[in-house]
Backbone atoms as SQL, in Angstrom:
CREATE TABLE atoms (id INTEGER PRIMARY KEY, chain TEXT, resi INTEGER, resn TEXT, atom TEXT, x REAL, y REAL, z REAL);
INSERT INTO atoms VALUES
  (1, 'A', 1, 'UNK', 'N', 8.484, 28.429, 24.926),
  (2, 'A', 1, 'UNK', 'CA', 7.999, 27.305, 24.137),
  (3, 'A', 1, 'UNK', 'C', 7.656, 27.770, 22.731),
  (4, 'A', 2, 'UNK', 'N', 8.119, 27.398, 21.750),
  (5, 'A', 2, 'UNK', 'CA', 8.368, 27.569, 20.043),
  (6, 'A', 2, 'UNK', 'C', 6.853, 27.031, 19.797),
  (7, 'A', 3, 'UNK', 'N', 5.413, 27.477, 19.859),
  (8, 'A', 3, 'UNK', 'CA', 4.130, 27.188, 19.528),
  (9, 'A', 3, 'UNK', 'C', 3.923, 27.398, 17.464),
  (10, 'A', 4, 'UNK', 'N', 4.877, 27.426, 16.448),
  (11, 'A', 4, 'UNK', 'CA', 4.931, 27.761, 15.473),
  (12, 'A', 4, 'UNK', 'C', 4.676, 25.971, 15.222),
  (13, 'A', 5, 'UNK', 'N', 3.622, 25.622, 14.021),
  (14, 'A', 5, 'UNK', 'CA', 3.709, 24.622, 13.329),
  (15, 'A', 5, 'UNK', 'C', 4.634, 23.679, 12.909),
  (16, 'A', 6, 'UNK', 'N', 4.716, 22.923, 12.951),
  (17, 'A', 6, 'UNK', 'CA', 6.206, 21.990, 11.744),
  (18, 'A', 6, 'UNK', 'C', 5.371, 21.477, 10.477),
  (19, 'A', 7, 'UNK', 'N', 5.503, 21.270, 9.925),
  (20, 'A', 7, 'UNK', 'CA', 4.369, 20.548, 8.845),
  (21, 'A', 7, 'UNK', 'C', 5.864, 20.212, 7.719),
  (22, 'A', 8, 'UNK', 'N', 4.978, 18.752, 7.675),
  (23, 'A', 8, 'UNK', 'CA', 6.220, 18.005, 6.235),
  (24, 'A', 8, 'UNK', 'C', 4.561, 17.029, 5.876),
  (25, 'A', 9, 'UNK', 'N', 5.439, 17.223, 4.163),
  (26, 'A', 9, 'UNK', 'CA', 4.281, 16.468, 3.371),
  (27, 'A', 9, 'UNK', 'C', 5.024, 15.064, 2.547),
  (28, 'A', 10, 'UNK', 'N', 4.201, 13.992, 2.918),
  (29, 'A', 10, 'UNK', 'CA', 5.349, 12.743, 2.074),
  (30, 'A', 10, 'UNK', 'C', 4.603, 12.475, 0.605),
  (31, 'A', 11, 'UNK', 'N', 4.529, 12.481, -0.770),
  (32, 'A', 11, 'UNK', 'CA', 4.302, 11.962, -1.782),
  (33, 'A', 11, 'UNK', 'C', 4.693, 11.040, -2.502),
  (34, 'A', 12, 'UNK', 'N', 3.660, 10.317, -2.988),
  (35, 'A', 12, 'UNK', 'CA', 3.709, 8.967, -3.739),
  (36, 'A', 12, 'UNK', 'C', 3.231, 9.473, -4.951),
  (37, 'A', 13, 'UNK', 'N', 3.627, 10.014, -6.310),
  (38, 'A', 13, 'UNK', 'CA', 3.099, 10.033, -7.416),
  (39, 'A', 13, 'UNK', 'C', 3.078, 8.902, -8.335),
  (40, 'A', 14, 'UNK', 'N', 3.451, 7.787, -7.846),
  (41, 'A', 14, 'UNK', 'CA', 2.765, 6.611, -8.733),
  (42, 'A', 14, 'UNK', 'C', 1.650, 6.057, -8.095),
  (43, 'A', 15, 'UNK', 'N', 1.611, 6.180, -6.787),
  (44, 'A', 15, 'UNK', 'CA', -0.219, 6.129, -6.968),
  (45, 'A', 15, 'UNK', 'C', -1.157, 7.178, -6.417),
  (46, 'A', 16, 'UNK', 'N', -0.718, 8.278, -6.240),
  (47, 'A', 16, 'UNK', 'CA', -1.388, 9.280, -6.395),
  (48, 'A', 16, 'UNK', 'C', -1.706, 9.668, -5.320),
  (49, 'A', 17, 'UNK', 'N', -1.122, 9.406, -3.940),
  (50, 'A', 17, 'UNK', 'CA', -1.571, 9.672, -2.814),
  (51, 'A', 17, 'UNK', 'C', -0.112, 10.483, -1.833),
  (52, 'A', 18, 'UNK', 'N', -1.139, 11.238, -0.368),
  (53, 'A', 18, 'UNK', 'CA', 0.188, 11.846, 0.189),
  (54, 'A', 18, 'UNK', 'C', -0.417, 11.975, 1.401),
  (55, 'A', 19, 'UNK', 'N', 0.640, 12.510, 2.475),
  (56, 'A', 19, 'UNK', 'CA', 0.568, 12.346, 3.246),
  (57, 'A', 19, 'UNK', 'C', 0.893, 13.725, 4.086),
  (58, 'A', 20, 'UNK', 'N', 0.370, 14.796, 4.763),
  (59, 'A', 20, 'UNK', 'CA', 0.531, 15.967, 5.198),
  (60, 'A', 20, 'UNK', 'C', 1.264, 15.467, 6.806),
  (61, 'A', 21, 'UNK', 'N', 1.736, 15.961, 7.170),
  (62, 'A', 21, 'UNK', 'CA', 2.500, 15.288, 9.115),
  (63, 'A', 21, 'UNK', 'C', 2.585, 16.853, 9.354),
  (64, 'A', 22, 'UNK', 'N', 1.898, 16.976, 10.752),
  (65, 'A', 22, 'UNK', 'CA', 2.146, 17.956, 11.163),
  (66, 'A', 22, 'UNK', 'C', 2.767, 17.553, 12.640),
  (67, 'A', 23, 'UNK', 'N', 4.404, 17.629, 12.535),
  (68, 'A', 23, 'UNK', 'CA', 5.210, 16.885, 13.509),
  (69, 'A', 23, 'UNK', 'C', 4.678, 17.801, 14.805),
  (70, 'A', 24, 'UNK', 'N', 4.656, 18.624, 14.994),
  (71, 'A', 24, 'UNK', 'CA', 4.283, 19.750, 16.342),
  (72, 'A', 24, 'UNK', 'C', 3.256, 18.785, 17.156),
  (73, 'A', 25, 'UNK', 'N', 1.834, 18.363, 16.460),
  (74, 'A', 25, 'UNK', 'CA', 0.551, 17.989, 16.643),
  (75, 'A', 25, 'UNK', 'C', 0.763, 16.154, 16.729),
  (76, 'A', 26, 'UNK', 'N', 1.722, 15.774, 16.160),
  (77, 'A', 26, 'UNK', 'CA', 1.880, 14.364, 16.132),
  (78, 'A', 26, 'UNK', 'C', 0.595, 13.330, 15.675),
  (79, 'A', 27, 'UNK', 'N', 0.240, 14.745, 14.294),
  (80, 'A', 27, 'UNK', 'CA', -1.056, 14.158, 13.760),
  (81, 'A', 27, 'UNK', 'C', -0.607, 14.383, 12.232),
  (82, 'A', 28, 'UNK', 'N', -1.487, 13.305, 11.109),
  (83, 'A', 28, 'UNK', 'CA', -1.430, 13.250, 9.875),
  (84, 'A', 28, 'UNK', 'C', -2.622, 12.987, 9.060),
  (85, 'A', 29, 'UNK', 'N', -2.773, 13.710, 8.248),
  (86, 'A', 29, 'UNK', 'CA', -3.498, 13.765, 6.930),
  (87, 'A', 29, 'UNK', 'C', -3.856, 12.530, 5.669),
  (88, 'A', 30, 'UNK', 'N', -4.378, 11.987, 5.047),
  (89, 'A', 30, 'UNK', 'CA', -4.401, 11.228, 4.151),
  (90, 'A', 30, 'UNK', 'C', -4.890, 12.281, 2.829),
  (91, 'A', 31, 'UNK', 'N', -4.182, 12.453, 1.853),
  (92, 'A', 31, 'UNK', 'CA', -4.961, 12.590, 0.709),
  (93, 'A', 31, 'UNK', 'C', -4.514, 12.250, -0.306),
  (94, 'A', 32, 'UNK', 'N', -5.454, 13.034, -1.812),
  (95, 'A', 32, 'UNK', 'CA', -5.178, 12.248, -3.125),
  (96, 'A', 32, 'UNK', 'C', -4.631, 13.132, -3.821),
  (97, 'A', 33, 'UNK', 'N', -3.583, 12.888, -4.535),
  (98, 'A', 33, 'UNK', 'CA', -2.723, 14.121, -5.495),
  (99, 'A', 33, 'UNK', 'C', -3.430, 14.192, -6.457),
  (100, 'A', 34, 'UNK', 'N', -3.467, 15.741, -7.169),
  (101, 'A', 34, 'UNK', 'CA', -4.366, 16.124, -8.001),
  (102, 'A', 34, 'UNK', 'C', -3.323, 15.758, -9.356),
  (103, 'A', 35, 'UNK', 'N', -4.316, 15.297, -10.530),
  (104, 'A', 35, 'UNK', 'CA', -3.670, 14.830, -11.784),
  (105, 'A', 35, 'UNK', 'C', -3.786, 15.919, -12.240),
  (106, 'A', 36, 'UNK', 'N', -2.697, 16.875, -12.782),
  (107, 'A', 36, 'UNK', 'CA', -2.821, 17.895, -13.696),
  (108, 'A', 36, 'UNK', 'C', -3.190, 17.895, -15.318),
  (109, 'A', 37, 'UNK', 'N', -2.974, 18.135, -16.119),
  (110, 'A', 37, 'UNK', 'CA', -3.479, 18.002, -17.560),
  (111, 'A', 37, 'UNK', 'C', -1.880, 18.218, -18.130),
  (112, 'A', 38, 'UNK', 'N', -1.539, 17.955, -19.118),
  (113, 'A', 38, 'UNK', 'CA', -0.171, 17.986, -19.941),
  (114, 'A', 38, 'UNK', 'C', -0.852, 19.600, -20.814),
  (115, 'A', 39, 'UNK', 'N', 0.139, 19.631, -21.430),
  (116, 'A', 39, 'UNK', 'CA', 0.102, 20.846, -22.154),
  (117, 'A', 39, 'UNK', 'C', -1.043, 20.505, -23.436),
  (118, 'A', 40, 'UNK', 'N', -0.600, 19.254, -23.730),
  (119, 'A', 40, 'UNK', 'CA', -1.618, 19.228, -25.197),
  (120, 'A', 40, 'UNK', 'C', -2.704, 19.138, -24.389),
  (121, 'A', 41, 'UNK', 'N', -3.127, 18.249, -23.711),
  (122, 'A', 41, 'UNK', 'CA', -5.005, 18.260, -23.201),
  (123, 'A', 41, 'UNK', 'C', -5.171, 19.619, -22.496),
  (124, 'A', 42, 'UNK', 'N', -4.379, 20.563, -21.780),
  (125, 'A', 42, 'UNK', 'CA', -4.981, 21.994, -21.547),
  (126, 'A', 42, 'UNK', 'C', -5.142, 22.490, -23.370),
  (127, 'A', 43, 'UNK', 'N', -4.471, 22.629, -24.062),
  (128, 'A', 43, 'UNK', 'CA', -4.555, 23.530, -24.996),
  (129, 'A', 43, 'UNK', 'C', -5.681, 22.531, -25.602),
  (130, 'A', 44, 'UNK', 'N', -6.211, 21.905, -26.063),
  (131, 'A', 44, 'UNK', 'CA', -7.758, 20.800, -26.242),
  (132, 'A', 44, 'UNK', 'C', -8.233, 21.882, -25.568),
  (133, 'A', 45, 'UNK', 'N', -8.433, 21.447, -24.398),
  (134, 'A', 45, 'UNK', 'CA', -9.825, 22.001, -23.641),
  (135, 'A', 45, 'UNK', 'C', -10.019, 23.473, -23.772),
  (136, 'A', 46, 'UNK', 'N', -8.593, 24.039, -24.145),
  (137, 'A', 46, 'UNK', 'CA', -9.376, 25.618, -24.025),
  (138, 'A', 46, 'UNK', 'C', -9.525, 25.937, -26.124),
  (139, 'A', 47, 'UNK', 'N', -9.516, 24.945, -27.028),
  (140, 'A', 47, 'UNK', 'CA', -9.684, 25.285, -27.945),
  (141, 'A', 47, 'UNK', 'C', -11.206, 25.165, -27.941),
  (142, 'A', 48, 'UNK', 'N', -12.023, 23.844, -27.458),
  (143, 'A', 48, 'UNK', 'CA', -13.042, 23.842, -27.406),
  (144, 'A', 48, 'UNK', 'C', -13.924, 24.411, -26.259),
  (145, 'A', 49, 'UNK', 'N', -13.616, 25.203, -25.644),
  (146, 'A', 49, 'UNK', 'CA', -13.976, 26.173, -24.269),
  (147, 'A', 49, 'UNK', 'C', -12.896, 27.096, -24.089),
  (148, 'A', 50, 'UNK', 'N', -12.969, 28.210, -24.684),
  (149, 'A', 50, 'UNK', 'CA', -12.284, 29.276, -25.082),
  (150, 'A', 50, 'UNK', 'C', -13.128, 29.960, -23.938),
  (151, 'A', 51, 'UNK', 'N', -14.209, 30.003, -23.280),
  (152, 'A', 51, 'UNK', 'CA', -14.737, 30.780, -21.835),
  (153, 'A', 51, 'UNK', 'C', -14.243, 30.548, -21.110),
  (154, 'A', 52, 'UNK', 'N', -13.335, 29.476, -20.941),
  (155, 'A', 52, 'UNK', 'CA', -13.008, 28.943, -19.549),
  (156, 'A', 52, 'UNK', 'C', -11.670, 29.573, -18.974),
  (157, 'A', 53, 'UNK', 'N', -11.055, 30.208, -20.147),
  (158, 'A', 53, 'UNK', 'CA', -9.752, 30.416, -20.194),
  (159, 'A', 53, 'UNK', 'C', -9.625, 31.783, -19.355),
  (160, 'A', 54, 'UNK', 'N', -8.696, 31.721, -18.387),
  (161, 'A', 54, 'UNK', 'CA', -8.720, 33.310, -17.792),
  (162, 'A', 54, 'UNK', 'C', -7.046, 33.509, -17.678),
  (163, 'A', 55, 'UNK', 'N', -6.562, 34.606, -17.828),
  (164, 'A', 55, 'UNK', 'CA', -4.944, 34.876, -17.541),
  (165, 'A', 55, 'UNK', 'C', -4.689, 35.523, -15.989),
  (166, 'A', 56, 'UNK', 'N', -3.799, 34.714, -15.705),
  (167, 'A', 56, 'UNK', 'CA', -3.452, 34.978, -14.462),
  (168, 'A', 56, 'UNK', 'C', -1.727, 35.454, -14.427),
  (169, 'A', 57, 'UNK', 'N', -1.134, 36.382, -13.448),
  (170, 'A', 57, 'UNK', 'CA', 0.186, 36.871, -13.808),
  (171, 'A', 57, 'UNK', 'C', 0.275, 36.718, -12.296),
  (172, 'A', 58, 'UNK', 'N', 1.564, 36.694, -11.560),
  (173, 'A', 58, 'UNK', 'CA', 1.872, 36.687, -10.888),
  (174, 'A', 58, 'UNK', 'C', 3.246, 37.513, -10.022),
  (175, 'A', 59, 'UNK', 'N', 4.368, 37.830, -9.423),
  (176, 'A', 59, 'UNK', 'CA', 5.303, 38.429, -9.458),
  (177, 'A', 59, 'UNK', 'C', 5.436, 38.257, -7.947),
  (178, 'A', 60, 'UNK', 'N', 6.880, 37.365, -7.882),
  (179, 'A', 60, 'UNK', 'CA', 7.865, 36.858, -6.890),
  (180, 'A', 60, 'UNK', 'C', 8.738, 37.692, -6.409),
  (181, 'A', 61, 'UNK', 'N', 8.836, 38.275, -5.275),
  (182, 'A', 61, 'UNK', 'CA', 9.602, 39.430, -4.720),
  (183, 'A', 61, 'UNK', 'C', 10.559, 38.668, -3.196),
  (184, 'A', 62, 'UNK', 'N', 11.818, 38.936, -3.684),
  (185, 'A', 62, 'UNK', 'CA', 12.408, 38.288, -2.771),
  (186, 'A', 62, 'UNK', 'C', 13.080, 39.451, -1.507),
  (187, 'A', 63, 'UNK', 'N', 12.245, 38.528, -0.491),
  (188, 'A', 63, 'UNK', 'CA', 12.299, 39.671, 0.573),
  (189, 'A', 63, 'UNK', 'C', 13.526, 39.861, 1.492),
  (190, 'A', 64, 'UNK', 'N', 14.165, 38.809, 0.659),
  (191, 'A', 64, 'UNK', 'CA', 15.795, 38.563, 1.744),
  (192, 'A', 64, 'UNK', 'C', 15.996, 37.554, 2.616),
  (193, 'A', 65, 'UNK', 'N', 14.554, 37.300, 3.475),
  (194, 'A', 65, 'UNK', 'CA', 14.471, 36.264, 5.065),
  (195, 'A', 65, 'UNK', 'C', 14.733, 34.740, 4.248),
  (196, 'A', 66, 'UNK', 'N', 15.915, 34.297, 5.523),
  (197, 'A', 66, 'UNK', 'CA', 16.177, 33.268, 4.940),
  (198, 'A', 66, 'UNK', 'C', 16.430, 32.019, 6.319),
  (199, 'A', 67, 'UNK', 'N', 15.569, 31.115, 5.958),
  (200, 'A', 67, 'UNK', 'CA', 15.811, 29.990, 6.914),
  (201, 'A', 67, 'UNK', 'C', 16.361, 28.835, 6.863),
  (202, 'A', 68, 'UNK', 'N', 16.760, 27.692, 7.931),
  (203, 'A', 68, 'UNK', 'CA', 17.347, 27.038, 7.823),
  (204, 'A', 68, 'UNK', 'C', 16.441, 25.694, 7.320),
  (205, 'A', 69, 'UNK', 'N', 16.189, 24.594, 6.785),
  (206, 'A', 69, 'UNK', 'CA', 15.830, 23.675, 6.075),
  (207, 'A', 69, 'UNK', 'C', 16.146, 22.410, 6.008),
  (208, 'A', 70, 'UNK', 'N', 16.188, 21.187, 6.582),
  (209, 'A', 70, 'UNK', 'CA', 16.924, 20.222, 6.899),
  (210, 'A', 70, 'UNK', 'C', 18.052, 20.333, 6.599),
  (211, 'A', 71, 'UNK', 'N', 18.762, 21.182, 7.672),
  (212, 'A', 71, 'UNK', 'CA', 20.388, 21.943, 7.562),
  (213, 'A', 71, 'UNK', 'C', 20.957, 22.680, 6.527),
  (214, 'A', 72, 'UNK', 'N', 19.905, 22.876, 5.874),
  (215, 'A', 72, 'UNK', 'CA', 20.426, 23.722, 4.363),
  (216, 'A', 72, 'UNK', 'C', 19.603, 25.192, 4.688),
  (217, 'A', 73, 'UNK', 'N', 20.839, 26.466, 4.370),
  (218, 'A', 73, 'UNK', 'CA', 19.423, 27.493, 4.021),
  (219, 'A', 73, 'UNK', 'C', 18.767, 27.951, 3.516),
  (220, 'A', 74, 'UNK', 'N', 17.681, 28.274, 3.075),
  (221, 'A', 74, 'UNK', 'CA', 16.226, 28.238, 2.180),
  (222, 'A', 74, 'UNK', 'C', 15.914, 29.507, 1.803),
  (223, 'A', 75, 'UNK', 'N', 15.161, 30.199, 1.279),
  (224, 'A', 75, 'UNK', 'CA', 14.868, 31.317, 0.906),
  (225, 'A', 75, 'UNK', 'C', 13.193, 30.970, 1.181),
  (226, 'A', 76, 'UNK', 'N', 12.821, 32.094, 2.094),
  (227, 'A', 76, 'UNK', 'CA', 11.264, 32.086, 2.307),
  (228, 'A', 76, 'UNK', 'C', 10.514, 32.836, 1.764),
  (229, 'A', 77, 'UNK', 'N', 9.292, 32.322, 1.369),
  (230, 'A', 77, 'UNK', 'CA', 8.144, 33.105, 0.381),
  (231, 'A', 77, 'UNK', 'C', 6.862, 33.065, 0.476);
């Protein structure tokens, strides 16, 4: 018996809401999509809160494993 999760998420970005399904559990989530900031209101806020600002770097290493994806195959990360 395959005990590994399924999880699919449905989004509505015109009104701001989504929906997490965790098909395995035949249970679902309600929540609210987070509004991000555009480039001009981040660069605002960190002209006038220059503390707030921290740099973050990151680095994507592709490990090869690759799965299948509503019949397509995917690259996992």
């Amino acid at each position: 018996m395959d005990t590994a999760a399924s999880i699919s998420t449905i989004v509505n970005c015109d009104q701001g809401t989504g929906q997490i399904i965790d098909l395995s559990a035949h249970e679902y989530n309600n929540y609210k999509v987070v509004k991000f900031w555009t480039i001009p209101e981040l660069e605002n806020h960190l002209q006038k809160n220059p503390q707030n600002a921290v740099q973050i770097e990151s680095k994507t290493v592709d490990t090869g494993e690759r799965k299948t994806f509503f019949g397509h195959l995917a690259n996992t990360s």
